[in-house]
ROSERO-922418 format. One record per residue: y, x, z of N, C-alpha, C in turn; residue number from 1. Coordinates in nm, 2 decimals. Each point is the difference from the previous one (the first is absolute). Layout:
    n_py    n_px    n_pz   ca_py   ca_px   ca_pz    c_py    c_px    c_pz    i
       Y       X       Z       Y       X       Z       Y       X       Z  NUM
...
end
This chain:
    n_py    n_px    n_pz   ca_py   ca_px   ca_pz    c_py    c_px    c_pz    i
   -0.12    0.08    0.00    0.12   -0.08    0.00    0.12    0.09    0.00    1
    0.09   -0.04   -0.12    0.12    0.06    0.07    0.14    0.01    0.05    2
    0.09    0.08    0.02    0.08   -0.05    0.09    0.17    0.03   -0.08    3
    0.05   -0.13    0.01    0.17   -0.04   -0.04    0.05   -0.02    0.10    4
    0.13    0.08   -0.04    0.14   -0.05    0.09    0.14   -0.06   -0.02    5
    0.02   -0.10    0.05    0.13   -0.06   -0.01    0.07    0.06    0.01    6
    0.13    0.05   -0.11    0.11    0.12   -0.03    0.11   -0.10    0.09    7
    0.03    0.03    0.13    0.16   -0.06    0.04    0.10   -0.02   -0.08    8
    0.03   -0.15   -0.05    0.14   -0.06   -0.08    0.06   -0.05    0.03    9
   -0.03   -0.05    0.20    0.13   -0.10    0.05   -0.08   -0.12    0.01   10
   -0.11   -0.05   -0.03   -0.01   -0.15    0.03   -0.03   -0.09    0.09   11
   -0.08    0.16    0.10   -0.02   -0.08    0.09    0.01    0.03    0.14   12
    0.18    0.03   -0.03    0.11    0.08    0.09   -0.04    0.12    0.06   13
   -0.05    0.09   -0.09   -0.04    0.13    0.06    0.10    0.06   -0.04   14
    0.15   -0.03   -0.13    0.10    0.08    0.03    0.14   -0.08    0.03   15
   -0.04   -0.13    0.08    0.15   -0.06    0.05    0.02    0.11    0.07   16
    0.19    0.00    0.00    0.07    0.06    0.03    0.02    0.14   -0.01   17
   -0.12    0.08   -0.14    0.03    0.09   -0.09    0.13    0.02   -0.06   18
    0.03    0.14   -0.01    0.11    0.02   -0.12   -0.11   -0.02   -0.19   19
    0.07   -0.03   -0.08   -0.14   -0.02   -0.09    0.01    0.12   -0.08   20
    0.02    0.10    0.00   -0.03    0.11   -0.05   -0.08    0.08    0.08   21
    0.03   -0.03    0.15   -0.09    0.06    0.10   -0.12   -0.07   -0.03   22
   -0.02   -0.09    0.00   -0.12   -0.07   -0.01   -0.06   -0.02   -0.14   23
    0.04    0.04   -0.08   -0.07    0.09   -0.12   -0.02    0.08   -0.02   24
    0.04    0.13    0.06   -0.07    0.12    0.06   -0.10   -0.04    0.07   25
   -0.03   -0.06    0.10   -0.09    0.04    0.07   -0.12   -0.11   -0.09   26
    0.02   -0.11   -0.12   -0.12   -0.02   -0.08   -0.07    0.09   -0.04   27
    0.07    0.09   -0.09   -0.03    0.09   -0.11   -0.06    0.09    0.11   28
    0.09    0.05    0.13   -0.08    0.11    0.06   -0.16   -0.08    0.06   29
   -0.01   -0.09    0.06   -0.11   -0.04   -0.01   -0.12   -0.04   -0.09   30
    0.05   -0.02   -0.11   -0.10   -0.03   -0.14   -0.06    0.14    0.02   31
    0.09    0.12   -0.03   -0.02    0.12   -0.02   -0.12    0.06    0.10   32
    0.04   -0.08    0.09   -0.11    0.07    0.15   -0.18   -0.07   -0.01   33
    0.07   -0.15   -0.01   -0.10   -0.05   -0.09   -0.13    0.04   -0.06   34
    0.04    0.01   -0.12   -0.06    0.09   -0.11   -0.04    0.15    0.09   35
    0.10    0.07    0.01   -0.06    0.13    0.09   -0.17   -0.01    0.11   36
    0.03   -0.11    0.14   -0.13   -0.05    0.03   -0.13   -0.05   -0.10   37
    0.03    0.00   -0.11   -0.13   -0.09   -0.01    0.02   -0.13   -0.05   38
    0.07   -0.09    0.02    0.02   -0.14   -0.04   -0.04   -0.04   -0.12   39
   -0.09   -0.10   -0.05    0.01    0.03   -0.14    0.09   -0.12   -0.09   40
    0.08   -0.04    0.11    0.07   -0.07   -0.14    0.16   -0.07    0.11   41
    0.08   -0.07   -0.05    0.14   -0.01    0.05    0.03   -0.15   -0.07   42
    0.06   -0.07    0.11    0.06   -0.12   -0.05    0.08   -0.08    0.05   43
    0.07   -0.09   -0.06    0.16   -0.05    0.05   -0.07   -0.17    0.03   44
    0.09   -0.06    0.03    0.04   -0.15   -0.02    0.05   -0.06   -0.11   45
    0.00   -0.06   -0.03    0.13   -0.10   -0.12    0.03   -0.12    0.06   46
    0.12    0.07    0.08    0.10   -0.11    0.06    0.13    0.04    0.03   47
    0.09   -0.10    0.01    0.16    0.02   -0.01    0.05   -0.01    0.15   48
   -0.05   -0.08    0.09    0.07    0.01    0.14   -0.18    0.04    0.10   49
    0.12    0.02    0.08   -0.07    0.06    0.14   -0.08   -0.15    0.03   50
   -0.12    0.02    0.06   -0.09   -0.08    0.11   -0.02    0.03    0.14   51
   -0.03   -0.07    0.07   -0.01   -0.16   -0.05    0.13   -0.08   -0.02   52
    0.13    0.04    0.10    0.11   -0.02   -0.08    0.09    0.07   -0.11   53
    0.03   -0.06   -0.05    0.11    0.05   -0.09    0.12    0.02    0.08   54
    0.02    0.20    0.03    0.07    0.04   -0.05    0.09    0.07   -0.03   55
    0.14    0.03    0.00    0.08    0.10   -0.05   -0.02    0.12    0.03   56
   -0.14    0.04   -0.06   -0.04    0.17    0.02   -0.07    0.04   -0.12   57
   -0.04    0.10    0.04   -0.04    0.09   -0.16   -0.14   -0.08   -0.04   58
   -0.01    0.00   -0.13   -0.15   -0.08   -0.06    0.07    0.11   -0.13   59
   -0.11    0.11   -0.02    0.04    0.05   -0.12   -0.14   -0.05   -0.11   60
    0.06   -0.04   -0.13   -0.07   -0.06   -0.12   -0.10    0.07   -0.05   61
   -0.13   -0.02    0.03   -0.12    0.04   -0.06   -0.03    0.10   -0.16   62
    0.04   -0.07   -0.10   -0.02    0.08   -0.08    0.10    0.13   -0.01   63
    0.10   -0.02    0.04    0.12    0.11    0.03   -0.10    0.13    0.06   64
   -0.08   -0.05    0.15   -0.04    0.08    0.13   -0.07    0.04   -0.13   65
   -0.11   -0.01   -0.06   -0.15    0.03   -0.04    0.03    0.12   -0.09   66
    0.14   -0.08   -0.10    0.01    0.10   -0.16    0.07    0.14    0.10   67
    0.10    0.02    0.07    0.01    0.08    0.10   -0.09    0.11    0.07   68
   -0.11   -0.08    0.09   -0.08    0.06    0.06   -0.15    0.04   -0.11   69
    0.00   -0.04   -0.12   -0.02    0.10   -0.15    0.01    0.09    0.00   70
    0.08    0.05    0.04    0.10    0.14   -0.06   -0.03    0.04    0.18   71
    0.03   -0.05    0.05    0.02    0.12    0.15   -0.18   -0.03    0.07   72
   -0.07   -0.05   -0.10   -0.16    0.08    0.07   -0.09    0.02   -0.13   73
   -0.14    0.09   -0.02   -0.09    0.02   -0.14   -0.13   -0.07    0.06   74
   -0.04   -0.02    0.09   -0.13   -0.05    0.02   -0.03   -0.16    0.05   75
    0.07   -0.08    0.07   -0.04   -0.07    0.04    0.02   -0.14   -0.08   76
   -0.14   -0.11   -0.02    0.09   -0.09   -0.07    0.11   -0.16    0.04   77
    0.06   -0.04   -0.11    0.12   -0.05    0.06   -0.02   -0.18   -0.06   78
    0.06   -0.04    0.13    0.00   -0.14   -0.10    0.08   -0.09    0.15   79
    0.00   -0.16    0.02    0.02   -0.09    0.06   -0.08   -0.10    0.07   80
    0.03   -0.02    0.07   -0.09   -0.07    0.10    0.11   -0.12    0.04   81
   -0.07   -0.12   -0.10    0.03    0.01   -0.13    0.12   -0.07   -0.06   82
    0.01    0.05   -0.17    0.12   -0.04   -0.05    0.02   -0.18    0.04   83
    0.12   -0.06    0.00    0.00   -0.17   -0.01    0.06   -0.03   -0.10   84
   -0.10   -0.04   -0.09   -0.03    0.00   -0.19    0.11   -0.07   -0.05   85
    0.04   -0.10    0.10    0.13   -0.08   -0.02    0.12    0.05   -0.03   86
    0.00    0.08    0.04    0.17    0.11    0.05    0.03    0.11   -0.14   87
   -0.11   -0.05   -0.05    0.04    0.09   -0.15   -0.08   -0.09   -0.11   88
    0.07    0.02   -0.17   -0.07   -0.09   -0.07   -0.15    0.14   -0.04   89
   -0.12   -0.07    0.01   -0.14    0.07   -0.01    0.00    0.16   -0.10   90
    0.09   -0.07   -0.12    0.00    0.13   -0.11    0.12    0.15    0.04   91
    0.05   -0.09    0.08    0.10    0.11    0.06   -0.08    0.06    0.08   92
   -0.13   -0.07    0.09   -0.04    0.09    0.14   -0.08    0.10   -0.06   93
   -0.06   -0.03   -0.14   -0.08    0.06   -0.08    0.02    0.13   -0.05   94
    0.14   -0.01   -0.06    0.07    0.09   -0.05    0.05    0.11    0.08   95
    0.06   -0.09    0.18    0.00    0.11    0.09   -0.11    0.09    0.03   96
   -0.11   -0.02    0.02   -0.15    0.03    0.02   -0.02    0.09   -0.05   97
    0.06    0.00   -0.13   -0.07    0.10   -0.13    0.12    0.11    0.00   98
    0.09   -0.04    0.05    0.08    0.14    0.01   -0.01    0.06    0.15   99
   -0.01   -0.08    0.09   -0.03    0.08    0.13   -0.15    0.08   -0.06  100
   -0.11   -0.05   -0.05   -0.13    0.07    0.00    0.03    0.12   -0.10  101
    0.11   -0.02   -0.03    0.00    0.14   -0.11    0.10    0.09    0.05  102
    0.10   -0.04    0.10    0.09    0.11    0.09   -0.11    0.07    0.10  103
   -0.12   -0.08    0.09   -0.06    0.02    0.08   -0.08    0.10   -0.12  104
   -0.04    0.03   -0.06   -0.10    0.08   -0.03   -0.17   -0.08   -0.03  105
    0.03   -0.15    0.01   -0.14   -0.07   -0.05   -0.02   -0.06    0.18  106
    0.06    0.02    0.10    0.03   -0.06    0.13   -0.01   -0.15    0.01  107
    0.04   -0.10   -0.05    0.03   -0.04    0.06   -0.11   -0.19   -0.02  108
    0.02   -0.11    0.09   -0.04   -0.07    0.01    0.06   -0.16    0.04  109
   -0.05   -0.08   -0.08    0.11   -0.11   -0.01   -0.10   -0.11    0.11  110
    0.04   -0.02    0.16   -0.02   -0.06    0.08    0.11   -0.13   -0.07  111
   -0.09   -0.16    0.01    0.10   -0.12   -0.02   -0.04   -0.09    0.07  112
    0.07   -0.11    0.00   -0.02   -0.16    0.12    0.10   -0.05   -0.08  113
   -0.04   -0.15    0.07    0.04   -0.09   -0.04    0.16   -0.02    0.07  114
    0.08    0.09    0.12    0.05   -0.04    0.11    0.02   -0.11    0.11  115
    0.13    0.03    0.08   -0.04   -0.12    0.11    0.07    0.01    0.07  116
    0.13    0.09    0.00    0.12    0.00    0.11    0.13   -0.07   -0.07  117
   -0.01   -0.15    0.05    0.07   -0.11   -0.06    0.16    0.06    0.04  118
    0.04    0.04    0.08    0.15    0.01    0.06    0.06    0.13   -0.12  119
   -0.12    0.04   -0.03    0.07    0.14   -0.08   -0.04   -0.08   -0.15  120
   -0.07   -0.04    0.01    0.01   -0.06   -0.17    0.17   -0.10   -0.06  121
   -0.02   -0.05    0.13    0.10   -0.12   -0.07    0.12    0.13    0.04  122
    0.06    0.08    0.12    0.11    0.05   -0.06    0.04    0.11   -0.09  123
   -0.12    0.02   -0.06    0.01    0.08   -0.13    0.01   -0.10   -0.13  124
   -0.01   -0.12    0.02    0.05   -0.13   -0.11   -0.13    0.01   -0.12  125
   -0.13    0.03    0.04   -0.10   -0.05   -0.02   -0.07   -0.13    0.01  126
    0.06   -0.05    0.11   -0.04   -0.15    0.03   -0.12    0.00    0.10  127
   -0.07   -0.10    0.06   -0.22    0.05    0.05   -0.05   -0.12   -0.08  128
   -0.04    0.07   -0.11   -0.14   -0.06   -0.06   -0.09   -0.07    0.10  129
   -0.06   -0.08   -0.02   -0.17   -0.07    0.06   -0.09    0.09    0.03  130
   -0.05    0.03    0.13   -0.14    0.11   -0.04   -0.06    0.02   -0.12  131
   -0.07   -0.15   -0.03   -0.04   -0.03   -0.10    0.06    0.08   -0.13  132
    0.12   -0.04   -0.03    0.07    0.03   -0.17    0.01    0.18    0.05  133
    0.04    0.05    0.11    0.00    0.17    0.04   -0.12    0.06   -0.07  134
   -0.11   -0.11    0.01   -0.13    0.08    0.00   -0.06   -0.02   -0.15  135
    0.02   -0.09   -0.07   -0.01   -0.05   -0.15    0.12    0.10   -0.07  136
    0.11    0.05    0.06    0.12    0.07   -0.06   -0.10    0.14   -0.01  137
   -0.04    0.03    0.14   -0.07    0.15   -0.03   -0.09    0.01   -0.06  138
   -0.09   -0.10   -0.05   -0.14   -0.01   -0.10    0.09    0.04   -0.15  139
    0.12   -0.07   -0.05    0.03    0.03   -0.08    0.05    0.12   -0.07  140
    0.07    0.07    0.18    0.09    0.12   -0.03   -0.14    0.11    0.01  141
   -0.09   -0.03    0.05   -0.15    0.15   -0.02   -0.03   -0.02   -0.13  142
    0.04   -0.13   -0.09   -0.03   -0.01   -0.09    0.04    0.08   -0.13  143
    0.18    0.01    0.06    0.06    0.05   -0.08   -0.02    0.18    0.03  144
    0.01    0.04    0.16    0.02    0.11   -0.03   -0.15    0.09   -0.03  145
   -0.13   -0.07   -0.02   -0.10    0.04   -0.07    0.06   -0.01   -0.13  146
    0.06   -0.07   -0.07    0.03    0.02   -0.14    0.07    0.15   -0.02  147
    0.12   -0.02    0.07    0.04    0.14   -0.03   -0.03    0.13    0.06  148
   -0.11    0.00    0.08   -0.10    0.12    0.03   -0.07    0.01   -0.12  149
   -0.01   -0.07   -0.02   -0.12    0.00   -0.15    0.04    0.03   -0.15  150
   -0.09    0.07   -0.08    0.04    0.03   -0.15    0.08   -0.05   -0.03  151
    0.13    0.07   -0.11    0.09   -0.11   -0.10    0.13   -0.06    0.07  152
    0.04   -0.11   -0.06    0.09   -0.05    0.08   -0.05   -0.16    0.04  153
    0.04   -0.06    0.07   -0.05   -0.09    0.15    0.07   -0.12   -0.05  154
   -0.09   -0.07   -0.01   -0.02   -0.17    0.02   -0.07   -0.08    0.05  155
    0.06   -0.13    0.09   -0.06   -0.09    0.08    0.14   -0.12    0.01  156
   -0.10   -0.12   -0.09    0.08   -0.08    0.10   -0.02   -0.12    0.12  157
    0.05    0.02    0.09    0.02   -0.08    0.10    0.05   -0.11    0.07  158
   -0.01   -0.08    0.10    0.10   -0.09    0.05    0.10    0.07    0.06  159
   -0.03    0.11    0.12    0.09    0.11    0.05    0.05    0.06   -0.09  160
   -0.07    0.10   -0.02    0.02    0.11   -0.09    0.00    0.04   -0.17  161
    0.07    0.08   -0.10   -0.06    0.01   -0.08    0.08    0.14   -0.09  162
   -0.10    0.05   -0.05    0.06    0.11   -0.13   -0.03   -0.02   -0.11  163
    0.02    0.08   -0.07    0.03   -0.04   -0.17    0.03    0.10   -0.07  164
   -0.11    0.07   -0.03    0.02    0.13   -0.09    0.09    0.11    0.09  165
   -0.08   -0.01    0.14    0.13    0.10    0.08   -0.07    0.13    0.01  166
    0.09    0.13   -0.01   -0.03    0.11   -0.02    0.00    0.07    0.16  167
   -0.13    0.08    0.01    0.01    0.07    0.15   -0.04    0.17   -0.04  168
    0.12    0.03   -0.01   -0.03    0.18   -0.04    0.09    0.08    0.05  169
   -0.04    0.11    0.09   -0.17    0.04    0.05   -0.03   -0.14    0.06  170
   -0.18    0.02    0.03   -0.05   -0.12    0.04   -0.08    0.11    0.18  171
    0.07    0.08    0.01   -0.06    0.07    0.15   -0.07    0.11   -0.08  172
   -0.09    0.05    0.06   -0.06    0.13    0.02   -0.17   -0.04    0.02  173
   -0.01   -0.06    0.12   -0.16   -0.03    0.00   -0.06   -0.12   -0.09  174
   -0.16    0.08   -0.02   -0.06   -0.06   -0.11   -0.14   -0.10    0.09  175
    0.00   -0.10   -0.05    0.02   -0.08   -0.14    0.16   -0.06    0.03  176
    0.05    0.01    0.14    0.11   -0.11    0.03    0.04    0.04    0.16  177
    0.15   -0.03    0.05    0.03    0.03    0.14   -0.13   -0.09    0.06  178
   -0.03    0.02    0.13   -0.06   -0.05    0.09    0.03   -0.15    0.06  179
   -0.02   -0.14   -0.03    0.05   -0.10    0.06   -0.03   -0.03    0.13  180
    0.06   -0.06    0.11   -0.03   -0.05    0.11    0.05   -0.08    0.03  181
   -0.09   -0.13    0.06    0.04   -0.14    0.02   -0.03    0.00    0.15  182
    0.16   -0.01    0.03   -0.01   -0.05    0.16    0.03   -0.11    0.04  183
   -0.08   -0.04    0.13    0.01   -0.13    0.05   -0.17   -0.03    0.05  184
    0.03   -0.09    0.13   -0.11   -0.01    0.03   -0.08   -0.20   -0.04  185
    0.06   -0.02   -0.10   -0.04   -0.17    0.01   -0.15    0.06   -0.11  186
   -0.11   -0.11    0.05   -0.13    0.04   -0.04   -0.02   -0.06   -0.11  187
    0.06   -0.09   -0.09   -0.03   -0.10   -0.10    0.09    0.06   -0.11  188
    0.12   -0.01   -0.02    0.10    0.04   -0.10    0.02    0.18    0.04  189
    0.02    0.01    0.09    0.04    0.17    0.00   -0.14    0.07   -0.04  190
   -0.09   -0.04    0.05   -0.12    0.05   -0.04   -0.02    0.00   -0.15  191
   -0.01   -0.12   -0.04    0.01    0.00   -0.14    0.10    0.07   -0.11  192
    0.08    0.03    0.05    0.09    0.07   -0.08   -0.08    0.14    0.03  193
    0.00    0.09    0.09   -0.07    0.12    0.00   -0.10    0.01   -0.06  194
   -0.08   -0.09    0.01   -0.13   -0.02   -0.09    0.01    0.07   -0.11  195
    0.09   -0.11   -0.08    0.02   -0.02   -0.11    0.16    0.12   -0.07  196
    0.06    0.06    0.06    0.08    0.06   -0.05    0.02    0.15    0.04  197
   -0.03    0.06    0.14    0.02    0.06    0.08   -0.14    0.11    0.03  198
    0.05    0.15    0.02   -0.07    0.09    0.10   -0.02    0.01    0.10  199
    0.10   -0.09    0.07   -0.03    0.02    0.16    0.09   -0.13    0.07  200
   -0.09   -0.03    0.10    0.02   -0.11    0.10    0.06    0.02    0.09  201
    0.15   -0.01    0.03    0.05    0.04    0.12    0.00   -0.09    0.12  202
   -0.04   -0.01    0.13    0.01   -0.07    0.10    0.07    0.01    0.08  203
    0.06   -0.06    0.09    0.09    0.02    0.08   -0.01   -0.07    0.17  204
   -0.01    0.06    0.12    0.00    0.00    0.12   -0.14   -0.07    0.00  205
   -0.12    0.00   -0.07   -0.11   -0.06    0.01   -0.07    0.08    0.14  206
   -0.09   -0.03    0.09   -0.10    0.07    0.05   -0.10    0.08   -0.05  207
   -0.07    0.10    0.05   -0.14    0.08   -0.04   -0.07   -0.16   -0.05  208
   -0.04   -0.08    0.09   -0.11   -0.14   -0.07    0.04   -0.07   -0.09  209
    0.17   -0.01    0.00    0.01   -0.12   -0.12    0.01    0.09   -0.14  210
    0.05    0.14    0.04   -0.01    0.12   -0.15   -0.15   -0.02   -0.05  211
   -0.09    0.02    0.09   -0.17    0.06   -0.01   -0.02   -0.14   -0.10  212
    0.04   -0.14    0.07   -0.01   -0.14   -0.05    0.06   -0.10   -0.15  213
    0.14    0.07   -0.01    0.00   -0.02   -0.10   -0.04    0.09   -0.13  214
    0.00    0.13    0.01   -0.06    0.12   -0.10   -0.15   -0.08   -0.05  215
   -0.10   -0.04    0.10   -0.09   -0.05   -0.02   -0.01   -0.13   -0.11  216
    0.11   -0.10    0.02    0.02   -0.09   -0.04    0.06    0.03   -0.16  217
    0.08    0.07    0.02    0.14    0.06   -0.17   -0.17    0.08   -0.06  218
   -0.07    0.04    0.07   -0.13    0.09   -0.08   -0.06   -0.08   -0.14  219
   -0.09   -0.09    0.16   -0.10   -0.13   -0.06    0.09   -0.08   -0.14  220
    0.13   -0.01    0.04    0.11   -0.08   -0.13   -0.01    0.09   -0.08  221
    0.01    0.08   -0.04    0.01    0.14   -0.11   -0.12   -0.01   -0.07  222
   -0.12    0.00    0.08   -0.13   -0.06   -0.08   -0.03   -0.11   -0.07  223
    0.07   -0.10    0.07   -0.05   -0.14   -0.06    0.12    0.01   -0.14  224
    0.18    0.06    0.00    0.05    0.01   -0.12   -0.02    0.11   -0.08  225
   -0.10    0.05    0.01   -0.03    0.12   -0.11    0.12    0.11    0.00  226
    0.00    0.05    0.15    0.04    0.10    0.01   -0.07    0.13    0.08  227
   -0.03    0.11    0.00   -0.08    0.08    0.05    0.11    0.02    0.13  228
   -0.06   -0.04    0.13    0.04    0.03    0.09    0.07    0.16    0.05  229
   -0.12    0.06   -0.05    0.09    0.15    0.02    0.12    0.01   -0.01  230
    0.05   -0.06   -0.14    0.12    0.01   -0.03    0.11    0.01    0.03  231
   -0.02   -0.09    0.14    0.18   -0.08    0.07   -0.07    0.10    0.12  232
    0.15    0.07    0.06    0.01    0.05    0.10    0.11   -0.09    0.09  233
   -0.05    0.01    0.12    0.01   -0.05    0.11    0.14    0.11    0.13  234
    0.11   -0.06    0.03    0.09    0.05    0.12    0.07   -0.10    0.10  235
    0.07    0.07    0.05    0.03   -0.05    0.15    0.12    0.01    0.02  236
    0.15   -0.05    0.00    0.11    0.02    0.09   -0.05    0.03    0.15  237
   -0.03    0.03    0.07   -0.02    0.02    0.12    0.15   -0.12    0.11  238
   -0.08   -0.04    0.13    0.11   -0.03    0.07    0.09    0.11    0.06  239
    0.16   -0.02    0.01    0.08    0.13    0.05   -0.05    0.01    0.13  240
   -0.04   -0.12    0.02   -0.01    0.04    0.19   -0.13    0.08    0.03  241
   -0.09    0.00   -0.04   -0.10    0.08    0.00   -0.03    0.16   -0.03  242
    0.14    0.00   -0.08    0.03    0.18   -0.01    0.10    0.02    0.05  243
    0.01   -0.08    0.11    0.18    0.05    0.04   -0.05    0.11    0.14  244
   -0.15   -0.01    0.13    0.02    0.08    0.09   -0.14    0.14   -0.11  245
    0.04    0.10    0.03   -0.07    0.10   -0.01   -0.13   -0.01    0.11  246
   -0.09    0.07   -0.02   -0.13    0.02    0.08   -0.09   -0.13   -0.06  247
   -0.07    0.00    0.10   -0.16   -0.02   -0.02   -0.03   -0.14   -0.08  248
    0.10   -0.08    0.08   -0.01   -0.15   -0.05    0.04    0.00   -0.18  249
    0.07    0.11   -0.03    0.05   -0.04   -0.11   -0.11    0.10   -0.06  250
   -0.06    0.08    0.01   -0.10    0.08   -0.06   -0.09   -0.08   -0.01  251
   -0.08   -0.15    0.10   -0.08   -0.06   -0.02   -0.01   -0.13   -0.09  252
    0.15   -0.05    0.00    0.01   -0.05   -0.13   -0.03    0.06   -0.13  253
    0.04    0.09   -0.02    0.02    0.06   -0.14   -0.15    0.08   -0.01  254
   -0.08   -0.02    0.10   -0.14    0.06   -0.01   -0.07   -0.15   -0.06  255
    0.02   -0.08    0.04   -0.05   -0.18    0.00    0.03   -0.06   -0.15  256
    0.12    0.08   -0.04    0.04   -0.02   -0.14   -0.04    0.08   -0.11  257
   -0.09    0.10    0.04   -0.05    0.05   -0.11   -0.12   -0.06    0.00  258
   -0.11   -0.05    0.08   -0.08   -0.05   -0.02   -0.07   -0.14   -0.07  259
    0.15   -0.06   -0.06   -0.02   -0.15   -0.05    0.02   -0.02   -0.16  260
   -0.03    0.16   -0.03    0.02   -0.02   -0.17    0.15    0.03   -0.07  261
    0.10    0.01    0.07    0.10    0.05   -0.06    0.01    0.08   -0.07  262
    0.07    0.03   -0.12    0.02    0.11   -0.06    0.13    0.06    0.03  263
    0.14   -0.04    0.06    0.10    0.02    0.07    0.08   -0.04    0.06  264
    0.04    0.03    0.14    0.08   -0.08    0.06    0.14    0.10    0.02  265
    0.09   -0.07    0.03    0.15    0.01   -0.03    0.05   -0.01    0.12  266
    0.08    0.06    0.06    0.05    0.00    0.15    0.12    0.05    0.06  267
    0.10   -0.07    0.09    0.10    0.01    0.03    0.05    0.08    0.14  268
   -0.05    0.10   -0.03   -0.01    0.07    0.15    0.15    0.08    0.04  269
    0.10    0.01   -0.10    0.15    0.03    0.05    0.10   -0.14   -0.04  270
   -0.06   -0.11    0.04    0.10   -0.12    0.02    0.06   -0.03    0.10  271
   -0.05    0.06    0.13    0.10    0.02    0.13    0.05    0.15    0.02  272
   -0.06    0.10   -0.10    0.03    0.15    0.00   -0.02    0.03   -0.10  273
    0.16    0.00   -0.08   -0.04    0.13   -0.12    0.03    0.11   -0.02  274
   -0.12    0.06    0.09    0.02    0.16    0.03   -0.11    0.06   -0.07  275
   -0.02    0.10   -0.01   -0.09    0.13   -0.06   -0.10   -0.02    0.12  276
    0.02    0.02    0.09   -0.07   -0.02    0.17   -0.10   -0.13   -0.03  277
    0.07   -0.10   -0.03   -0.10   -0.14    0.02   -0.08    0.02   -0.12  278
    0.03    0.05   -0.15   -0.11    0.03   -0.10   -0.14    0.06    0.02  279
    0.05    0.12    0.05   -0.07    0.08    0.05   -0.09   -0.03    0.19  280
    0.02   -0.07    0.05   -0.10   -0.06    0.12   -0.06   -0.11   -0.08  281
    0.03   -0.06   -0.16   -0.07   -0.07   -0.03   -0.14    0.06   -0.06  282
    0.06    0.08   -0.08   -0.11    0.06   -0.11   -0.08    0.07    0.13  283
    0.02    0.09    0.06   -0.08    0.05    0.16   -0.11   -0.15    0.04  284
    0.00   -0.16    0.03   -0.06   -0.07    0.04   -0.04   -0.02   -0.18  285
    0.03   -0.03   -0.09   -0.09   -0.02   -0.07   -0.13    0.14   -0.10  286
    0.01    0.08    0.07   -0.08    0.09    0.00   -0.12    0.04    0.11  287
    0.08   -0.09    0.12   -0.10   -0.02    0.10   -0.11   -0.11   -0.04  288
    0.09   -0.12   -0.03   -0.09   -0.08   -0.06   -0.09    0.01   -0.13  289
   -0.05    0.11   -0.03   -0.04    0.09   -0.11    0.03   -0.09   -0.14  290
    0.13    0.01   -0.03    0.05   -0.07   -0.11    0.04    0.17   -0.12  291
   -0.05   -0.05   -0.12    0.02    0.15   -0.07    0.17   -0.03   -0.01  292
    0.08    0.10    0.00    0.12    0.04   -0.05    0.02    0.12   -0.08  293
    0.11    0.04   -0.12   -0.04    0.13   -0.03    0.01    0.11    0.08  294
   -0.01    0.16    0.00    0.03    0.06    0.04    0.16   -0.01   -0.01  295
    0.05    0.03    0.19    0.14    0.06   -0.02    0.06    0.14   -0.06  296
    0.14   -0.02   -0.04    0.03    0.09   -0.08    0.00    0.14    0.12  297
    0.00    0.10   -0.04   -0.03    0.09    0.09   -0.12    0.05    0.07  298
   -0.07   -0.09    0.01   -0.13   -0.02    0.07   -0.10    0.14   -0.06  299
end
């Protein structure tokens, strides 16, 4: 199983009352450190205000952080946890994709959902769609941006979404196509979409039994739609509160989470500390919990 870290952007007031250049320094110097331990991959949010309230503090913009932290690390890979498909039209997220994966070096990874933080949708003048139409909008938009991952130029049309002879050049770096990932834990529609469009299944604050339980379930479905189960990989947002004290308790989680079939979990262990100190007591407990990390730099 392996192990991601949430890059600090402000969302979830780890830099209220930052100066915001100080607190972009200390992203980039953390990515940096990051990657140095071992980590094998880095990821933001895609959101505009602070939680659980909104407010007047730093939330720095996801694709901004990623195309950025591109260039300031070479090994680890980069993506969202995850984008909210709404907040951009699909061919544009596409198009960003294909140029971040080609600033990164072939890095990078397009985490998506349907969203769900109504107070930030409507004051961005998006409006809140129906769960429902959110989740029929993102069937449309994997639809599209499979088009323009794919050979040629991209067409689909849709009730959401649609293109029309649209050009995506470069189309990224990794072959056959960037990496898709469908986050969200609803078992009927989200499932289905990953099935059906996606490399990997992202979950979020699930337990060791309901991870072990639904993997088992998304499996058996993969068989019955003619999809080879191997295929779809399986991850974790982790809960913050569970990586927030260092020692045993939190080595015993992350020992309990490798045992349920994951292929990686994602974790927020400098959201009350973003220090070099709290990275590093993490990667120390997840090594205890004999989780592989790469070799650190220096080592």
């Amino acid at each position: 199983m392996q192990v991601g870290l949430m890059a600090p952007q402000g969302w979830k007031g780890e830099y209220d009352g930052w100066d915001p250049a100080a607190a972009w320094a200390r992203t980039v110097e953390l990515a940096r450190n990051a990657e140095s331990l071992g980590f094998e991959s880095l990821w933001v949010f895609d959101h505009f205000h602070t939680v659980p309230d909104p407010t007047d503090e730093i939330t720095f913009e996801g694709f901004s952080v990623l195309t950025a932290l591109a260039m300031a690390t070479e090994r680890v890979r980069l993506g969202h946890m995850v984008v909210c498909t709404g907040f951009r039209n699909p061919a544009l997220t596409a198009k960003l994709s294909s140029t971040i994966d080609v600033i990164s070096g072939g890095r990078f990874e397009l985490g998506i959902g349907a969203g769900w933080k109504e107070e930030e949708w409507r004051a961005y003048g998006y409006g809140f769609p129906t769960l429902g139409e959110r989740m029929a909008a993102l069937g449309d938009h994997l639809e599209v941006i499979r088009a323009m991952f794919g050979p040629g130029r991209a067409a689909y049309e849709g009730r959401y979404a649609h293109v029309r002879g649209a050009i995506n050049v470069p189309k990224g770096l990794q072959q056959p196509r960037i990496p898709i990932i469908v986050g969200g834990n609803g078992q009927r529609v989200t499932a289905g979409l990953a099935i059906r469009f996606a490399d990997e299944l992202n979950y979020v604050f699930l337990s060791p039994v309901e991870v072990a339980e639904r993997i088992a379930a998304v499996r058996t479905r993969c068989e019955t739609e003619g999809r080879d189960p191997a295929t779809l990989r399986f991850s974790l947002y982790t809960r913050d509160e569970q990586m927030r004290e260092a020692g045993q308790a939190r080595t015993d989680v992350l020992g309990e989470l490798a045992t349920v079939g994951l292929d990686r979990i994602v974790c927020f262990p400098t959201r009350w500390a973003p220090t070099v100190e709290a990275q590093e007591a993490f990667a120390e407990d997840c090594r205890a919990a004999g989780l592989t990390l790469g070799v650190p730099v220096g080592s």
